[in-house]
C-alpha positions as CSV (number, residue, x, y, z in Angstrom):
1,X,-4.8,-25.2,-48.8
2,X,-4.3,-23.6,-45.5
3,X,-4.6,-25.1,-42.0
4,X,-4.3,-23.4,-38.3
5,X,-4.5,-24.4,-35.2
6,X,-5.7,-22.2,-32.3
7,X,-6.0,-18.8,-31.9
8,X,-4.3,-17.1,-28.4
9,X,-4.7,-13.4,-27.7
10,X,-2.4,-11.1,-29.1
11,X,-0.2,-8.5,-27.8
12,X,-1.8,-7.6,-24.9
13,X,0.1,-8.4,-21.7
14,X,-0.6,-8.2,-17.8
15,X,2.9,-9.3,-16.9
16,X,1.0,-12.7,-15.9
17,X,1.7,-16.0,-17.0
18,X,0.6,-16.9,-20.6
19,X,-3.2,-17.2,-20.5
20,X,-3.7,-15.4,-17.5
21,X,-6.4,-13.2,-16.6
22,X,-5.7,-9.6,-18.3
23,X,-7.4,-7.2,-15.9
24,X,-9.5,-4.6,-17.7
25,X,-7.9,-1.8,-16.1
26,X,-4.8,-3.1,-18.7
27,X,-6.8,-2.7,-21.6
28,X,-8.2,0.6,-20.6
29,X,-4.6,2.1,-19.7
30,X,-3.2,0.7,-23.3
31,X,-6.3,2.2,-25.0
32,X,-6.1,5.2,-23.9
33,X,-2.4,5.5,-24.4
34,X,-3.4,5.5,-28.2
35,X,-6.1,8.3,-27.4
36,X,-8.8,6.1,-27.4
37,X,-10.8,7.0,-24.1
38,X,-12.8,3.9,-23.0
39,X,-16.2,3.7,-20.9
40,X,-16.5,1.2,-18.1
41,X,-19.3,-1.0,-20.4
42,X,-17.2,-0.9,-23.5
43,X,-13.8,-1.9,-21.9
44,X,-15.2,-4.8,-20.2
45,X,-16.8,-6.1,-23.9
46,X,-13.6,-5.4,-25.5
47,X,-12.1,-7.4,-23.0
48,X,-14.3,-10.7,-22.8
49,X,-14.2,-10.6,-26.7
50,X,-10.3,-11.0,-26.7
51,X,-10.6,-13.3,-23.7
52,X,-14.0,-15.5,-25.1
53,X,-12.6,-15.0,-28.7
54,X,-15.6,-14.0,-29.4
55,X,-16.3,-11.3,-32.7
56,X,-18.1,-8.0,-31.1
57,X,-21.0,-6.3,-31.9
58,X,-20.7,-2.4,-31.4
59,X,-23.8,-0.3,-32.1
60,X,-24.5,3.2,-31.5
61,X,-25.6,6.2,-33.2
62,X,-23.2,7.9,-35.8
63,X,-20.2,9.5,-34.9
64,X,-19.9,8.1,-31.3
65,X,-16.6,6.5,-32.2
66,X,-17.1,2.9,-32.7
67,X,-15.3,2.7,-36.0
68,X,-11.9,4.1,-33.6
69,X,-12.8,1.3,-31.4
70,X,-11.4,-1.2,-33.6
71,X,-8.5,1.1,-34.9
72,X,-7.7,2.1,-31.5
73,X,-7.8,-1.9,-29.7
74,X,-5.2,-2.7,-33.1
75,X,-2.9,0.5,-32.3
76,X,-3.3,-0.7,-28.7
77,X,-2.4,-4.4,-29.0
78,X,0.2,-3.8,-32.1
79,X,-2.5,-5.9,-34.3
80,X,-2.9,-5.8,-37.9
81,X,-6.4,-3.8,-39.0
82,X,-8.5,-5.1,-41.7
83,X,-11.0,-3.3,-42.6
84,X,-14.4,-4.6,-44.8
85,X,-16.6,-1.5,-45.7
86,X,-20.2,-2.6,-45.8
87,X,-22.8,-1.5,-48.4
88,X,-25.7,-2.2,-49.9
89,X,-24.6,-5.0,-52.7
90,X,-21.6,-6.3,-51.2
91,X,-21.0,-9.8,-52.5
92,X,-18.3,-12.5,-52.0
93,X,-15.9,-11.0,-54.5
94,X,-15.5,-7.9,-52.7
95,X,-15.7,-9.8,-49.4
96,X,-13.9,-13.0,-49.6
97,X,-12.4,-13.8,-52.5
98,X,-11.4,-13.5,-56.1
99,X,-9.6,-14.9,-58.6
100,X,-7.4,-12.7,-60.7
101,X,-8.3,-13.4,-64.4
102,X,-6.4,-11.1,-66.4
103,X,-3.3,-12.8,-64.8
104,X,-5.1,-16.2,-65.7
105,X,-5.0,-15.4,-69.1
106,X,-1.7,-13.9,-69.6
107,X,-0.9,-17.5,-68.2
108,X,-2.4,-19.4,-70.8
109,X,-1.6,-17.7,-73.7
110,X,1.7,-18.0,-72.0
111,X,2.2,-21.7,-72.0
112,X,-1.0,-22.9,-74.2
113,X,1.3,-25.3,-76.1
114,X,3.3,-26.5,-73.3
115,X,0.7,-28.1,-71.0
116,X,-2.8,-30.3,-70.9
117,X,-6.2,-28.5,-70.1
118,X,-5.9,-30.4,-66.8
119,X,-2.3,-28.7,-66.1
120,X,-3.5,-25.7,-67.1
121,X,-6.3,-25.6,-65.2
122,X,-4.2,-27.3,-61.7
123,X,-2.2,-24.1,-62.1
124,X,-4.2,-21.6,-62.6
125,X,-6.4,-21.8,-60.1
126,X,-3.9,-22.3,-57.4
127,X,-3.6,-19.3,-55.0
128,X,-0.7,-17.4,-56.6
129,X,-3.6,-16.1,-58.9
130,X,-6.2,-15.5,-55.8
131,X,-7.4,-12.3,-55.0
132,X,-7.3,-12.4,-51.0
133,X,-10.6,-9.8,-50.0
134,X,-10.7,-8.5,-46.6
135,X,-12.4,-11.7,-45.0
136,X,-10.2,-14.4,-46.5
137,X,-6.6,-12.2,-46.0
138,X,-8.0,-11.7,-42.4
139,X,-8.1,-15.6,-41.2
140,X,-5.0,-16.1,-43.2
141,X,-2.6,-14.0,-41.2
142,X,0.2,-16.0,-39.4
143,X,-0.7,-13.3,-35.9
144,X,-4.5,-12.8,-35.1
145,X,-5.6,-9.6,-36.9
146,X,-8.3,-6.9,-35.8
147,X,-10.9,-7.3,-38.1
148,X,-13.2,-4.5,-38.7
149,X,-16.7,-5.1,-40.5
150,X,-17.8,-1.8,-40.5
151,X,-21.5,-0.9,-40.7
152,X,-22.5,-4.4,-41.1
153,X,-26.0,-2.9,-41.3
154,X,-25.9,-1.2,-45.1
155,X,-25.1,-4.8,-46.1
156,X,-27.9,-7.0,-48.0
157,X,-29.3,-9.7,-46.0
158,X,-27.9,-12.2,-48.1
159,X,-24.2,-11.4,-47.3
160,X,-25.3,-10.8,-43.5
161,X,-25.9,-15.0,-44.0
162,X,-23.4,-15.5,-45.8
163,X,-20.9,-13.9,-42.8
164,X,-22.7,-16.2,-40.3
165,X,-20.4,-19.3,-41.7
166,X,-17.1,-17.5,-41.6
167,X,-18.0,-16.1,-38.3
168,X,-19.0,-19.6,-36.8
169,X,-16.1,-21.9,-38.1
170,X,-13.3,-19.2,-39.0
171,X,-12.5,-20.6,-42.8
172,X,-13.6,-20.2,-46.3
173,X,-14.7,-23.1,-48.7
174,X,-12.6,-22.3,-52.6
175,X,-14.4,-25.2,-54.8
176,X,-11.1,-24.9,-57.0
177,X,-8.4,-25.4,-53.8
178,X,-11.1,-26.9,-50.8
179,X,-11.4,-25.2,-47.1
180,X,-9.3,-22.9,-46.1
181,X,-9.0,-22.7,-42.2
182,X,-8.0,-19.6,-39.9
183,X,-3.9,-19.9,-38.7
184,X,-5.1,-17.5,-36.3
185,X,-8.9,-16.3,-35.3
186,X,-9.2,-12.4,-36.0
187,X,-10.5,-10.4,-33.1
188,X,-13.8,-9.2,-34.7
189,X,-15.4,-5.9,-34.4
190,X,-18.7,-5.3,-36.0
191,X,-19.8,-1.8,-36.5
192,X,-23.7,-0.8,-36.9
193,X,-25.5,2.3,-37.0
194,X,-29.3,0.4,-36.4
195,X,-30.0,1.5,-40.3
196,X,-31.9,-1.8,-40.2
197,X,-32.8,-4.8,-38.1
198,X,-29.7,-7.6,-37.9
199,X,-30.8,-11.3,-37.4
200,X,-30.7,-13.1,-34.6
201,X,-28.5,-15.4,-35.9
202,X,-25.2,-12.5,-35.6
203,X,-26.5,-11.6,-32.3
204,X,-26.0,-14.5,-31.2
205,X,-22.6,-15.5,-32.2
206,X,-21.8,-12.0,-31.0
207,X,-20.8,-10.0,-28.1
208,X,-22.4,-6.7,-27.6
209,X,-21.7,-3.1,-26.6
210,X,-24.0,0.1,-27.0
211,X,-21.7,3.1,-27.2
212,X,-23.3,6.7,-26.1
213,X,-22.0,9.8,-26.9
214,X,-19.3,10.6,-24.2
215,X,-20.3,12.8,-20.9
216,X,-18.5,16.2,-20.5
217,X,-16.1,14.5,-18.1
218,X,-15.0,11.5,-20.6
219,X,-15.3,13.8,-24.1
220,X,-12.7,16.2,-21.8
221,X,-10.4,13.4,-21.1
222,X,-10.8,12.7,-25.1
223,X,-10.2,16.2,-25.8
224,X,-6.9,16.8,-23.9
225,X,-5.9,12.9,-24.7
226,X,-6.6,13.7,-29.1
227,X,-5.7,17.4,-28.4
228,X,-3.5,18.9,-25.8
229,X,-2.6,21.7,-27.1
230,X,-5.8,22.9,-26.2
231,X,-6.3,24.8,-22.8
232,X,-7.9,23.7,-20.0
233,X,-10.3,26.8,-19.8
234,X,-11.6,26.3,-23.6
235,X,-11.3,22.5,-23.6
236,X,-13.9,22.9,-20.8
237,X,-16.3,25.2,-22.8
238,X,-16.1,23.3,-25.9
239,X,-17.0,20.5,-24.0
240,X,-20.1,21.7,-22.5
241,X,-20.8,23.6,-25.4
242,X,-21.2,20.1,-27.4
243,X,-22.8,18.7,-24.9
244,X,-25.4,21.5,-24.9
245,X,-25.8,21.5,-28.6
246,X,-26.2,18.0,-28.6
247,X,-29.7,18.7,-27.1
248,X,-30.8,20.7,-29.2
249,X,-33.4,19.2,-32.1
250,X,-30.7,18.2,-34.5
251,X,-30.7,16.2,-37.9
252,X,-27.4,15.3,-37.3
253,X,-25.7,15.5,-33.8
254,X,-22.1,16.6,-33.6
255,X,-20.0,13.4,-33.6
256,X,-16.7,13.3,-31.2
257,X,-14.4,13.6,-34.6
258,X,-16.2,16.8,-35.4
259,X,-15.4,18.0,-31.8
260,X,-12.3,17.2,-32.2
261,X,-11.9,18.9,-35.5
262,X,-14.0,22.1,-34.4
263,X,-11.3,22.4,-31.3
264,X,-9.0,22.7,-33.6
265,X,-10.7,25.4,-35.5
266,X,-11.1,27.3,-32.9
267,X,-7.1,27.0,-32.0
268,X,-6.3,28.2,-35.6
269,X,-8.8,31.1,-35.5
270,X,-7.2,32.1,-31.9
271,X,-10.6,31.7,-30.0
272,X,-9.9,32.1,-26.6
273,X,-13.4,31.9,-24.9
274,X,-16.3,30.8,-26.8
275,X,-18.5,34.2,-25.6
276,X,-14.9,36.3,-26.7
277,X,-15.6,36.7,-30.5
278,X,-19.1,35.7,-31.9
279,X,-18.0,35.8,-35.7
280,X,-15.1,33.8,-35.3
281,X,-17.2,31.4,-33.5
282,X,-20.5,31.2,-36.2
283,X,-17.8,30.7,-38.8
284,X,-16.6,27.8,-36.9
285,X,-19.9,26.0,-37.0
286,X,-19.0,24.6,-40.4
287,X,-17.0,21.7,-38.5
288,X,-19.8,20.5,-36.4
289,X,-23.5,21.7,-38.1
290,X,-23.1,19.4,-41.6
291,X,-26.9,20.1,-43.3
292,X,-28.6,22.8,-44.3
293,X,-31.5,22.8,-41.5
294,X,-29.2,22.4,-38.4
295,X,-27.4,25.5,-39.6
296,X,-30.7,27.2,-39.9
297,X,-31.9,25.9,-36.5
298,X,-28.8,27.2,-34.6
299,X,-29.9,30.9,-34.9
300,X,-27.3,33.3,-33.7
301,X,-29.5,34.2,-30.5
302,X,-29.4,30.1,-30.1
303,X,-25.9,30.2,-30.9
304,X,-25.2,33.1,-28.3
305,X,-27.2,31.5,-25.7
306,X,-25.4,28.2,-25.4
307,X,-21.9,30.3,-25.9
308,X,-22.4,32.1,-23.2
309,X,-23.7,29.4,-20.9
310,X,-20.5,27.0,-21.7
311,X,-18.4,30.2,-21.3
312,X,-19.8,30.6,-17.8
């Protein structure tokens, strides 16, 4: 059984005294060193959640980068990432914990007429034969992990409850070996795409940023941060370009990954200006229109007019 004491911050420094007051323009300089470009709202949440070790509740409509927040604040601050994937199911084994039977019973055929039952079972179920899921390996690390619980939404109810104990205290209760307590509290990051209503109950025990689709001026900066081989001319069109088609009635808006991966299309096919070659441009779409009715609904007279607009 596992014990910890507190948890401190980790790796993020302000060349202050330990346990000084990290300045948020730090944690914005180290993030975007790692090509993550933060807002004003979300820096500041990032940095009360390190500093009120507190988990964080990120919400936001898909493709708006919240999943890179988390991978990006780990790069930054030279922190582990663990990563739990929600869906719809999700239970404690996949979560927490296991234990590994086939190893069990390789065991006990391996030493059945050596030992008691009571031996037997006192080894067995010690935690050489546990199965350490996301949750449990993540409050078990010797240095404070980031730990990502992505879409916490597509999870059942059930498990959403479930999370509200490990949240609160920071350990796991194994009948077989007792309570296993953090070494070091993870810096949480919850991810949610509003699929459905969370409780209260998170809420509560959680920080909370909104993340919007970047503005021309911040998706640039993310461009020529995630890109730079990209010119300052096109990076400019592609930006209002995006932000254009972004207004447009949509079933799915272009995320800031797709941008990024449509810039590079648009390198490989040798686009220059976005109103310089119209086919090379429609057959571009495919990195940022990803069903059937957006493709129809971005005619090529649409298409031409928000071209030659972001070309202007």
């Amino acid at each position: 059984m596992e014990d910890g004491g507190a948890a401190r911050p980790h790796g993020l420094t302000d060349g202050s005294t330990p346990g000084g007051t990290l300045k948020v323009e730090t944690l914005r300089a180290q993030l975007a060193s790692v090509g993550y470009i933060a807002d004003d709202a979300l820096a500041m949440a990032l940095h009360l959640a390190l500093r009120l070790r507190r988990p964080l509740l990120v919400e936001g409509e898909a493709g708006v980068g919240k999943t890179e927040v988390a991978k990006a604040f780990a790069t930054a601050t030279g922190a582990r990432l663990i990563r739990l994937q929600c869906y719809e199911g999700l239970d404690a084994a996949a979560a927490i914990y296991e234990w590994n039977y086939q190893r069990q019973l390789l065991a006990i055929k391996a030493r059945e007429d050596d030992e008691s039952a009571d031996e037997t079972e006192e080894r067995i179920f010690s935690e050489r034969y546990l199965l350490r899921r996301p949750l449990l390996e993540a409050i078990t690390q010797d240095e404070a992990p980031v730990l990502l619980i992505d879409e916490i939404d597509r999870a059942d109810e059930e498990f959403e409850a479930y999370l509200l104990e490990v949240l609160s205290d920071f350990q796991v209760s194994v009948p077989e070996l007792g309570t296993i307590r953090a070494k070091s509290v993870p810096h949480v990051i919850l991810t949610a795409n509003r699929t459905r209503d969370l409780s209260d109950a998170l809420r509560r025990r959680c920080l909370y940023a909104w993340v919007e689709f970047p503005d021309p001026e911040r998706e640039l900066a993310i461009l020529h941060a995630r890109v730079p081989g990209a010119g300052e001319r096109l990076a400019g069109q592609v930006v209002r370009f995006i932000d254009a088609l972004r207004r447009e009635d949509l079933e799915k808006k272009p995320g800031i990954a797709e941008t990024l991966d449509w810039v590079a299309a648009l390198l490989d096919l040798e686009v220059e200006s976005l109103a310089g070659d119209p086919e090379a441009l429609r057959a571009s779409l495919v990195c940022l229109l990803k069903t059937e009715s957006d493709r129809a609904a971005i005619t090529p007279e649409v298409l031409a007019r928000i071209a030659d607009r972001a070309a202007a």
